[in-house]
N, C-alpha and C positions, 0 to 999 in steps of 0.2 A: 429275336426279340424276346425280352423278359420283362414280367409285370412286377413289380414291386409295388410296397406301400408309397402314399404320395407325402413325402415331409418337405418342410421348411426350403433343404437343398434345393427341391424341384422347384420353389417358388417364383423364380425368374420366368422361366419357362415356360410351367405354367399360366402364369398369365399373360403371359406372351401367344400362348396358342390362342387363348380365352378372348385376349382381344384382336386374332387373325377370325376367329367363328365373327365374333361381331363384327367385323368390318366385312364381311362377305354376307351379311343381311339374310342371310337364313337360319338361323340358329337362335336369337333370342329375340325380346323388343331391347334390351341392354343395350346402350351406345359408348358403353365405355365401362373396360374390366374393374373390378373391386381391386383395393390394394389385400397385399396379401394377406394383412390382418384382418382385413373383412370379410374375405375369403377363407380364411384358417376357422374364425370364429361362427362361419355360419354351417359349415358342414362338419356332417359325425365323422370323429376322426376315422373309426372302424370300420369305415368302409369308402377308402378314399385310395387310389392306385394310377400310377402312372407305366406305360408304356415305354422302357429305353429300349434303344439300340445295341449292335455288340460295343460300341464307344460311350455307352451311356448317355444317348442325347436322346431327350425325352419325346416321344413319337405323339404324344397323347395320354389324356388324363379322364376320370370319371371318378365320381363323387357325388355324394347325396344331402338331402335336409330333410328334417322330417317334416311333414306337413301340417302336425299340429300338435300343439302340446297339451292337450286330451289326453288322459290314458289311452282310451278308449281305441284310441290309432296310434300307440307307441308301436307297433309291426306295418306301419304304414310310411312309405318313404318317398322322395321326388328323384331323380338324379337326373344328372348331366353328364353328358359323354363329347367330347371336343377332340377332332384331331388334327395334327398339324398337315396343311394342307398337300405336303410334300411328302406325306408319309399316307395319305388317303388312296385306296384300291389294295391294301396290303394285310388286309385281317386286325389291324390295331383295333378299330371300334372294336369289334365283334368279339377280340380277346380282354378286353379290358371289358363289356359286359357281362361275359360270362362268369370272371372273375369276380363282379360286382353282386352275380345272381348267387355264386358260393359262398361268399362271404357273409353276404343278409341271411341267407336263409341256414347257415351255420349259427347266427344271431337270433334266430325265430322272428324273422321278418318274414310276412306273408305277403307283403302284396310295394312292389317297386313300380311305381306311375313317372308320369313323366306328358310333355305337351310338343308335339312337332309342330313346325309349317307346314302346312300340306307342301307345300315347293322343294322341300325337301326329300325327297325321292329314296336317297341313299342312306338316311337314318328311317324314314319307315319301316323301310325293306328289312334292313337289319333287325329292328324291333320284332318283325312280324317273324322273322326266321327264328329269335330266342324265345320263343310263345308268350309275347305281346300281340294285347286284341285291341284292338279301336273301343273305346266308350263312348264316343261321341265328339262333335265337334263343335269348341266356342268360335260363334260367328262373329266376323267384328268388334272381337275381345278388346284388344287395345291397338293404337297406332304405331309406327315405325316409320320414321320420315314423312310425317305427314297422309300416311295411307295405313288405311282398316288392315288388320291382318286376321285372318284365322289362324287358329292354333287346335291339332289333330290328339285329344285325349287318350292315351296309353296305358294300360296297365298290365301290370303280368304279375298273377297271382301265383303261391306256389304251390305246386304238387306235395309237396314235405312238409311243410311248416304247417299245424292244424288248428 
């Protein structure tokens, strides 16, 4: 496995994995992936990386937004990690965060958040293993088919970035 930058090429793909997370109802309230232009246009390109294979097919993607356009929080970011579910148990999440945690904080980005399902088991773990702490959890934030979900507050500040 080799991480690269995530361009245009990976686009297919990409949203192809984007709408297997959502169709397996643990991953966002989204019901349906952005086209790629909406997807291209909403995340920094600087910090966007896919996951290929030795054949080059794309394992998994992560990618960021900022969370507001404050100065004040320009070193403040959201991301998203999605893998394809055929390629899950195999270190892709976990290599493609790390990657993501190099890259911001090579950028002077101090602090990369993010929101799980509690039901998500397999992205907490991870979070918690690349020193993401719980800030707390929105109860009954928004619905998802018709049912309340929580969603489990993440952040991981950097040790470098001051």
């Amino acid at each position: 496995m080799r991480i690269t930058a995530l361009t245009a090429r990976h686009a297919d793909d990409v949203i192809r994995i984007y709408q297997l997370g959502i169709d397996g109802r643990l991953a966002t309230f989204e019901t349906e992936a952005p086209t790629w232009a909406e997807f291209d246009a909403s995340r920094l390109s600087g910090h966007r990386f896919v996951a290929l294979d030795d054949d080059g097919v794309v394992l998994g993607w992560i990618a960021v937004t900022p969370v507001s356009s404050r100065r004040a929080y320009a070193g403040v970011v959201e991301h998203s990690v999605y893998v394809d579910p055929r390629a899950r148990g195999r270190g892709v999440g976990r290599a493609l965060l790390e990657t993501l945690i190099a890259s911001t904080e090579a950028a002077g980005i101090w602090t990369i958040q993010s929101g799980v399902f509690p039901e998500n088991v397999a992205s907490l773990a991870l979070h918690r293993r690349l020193g993401f702490r719980e800030v707390g959890v929105r109860q009954r934030v928004a619905q998802l088919d018709g049912r309340w979900r929580d969603v489990v507050l993440l952040e991981r500040r950097s040790a470098v970035v001051n």
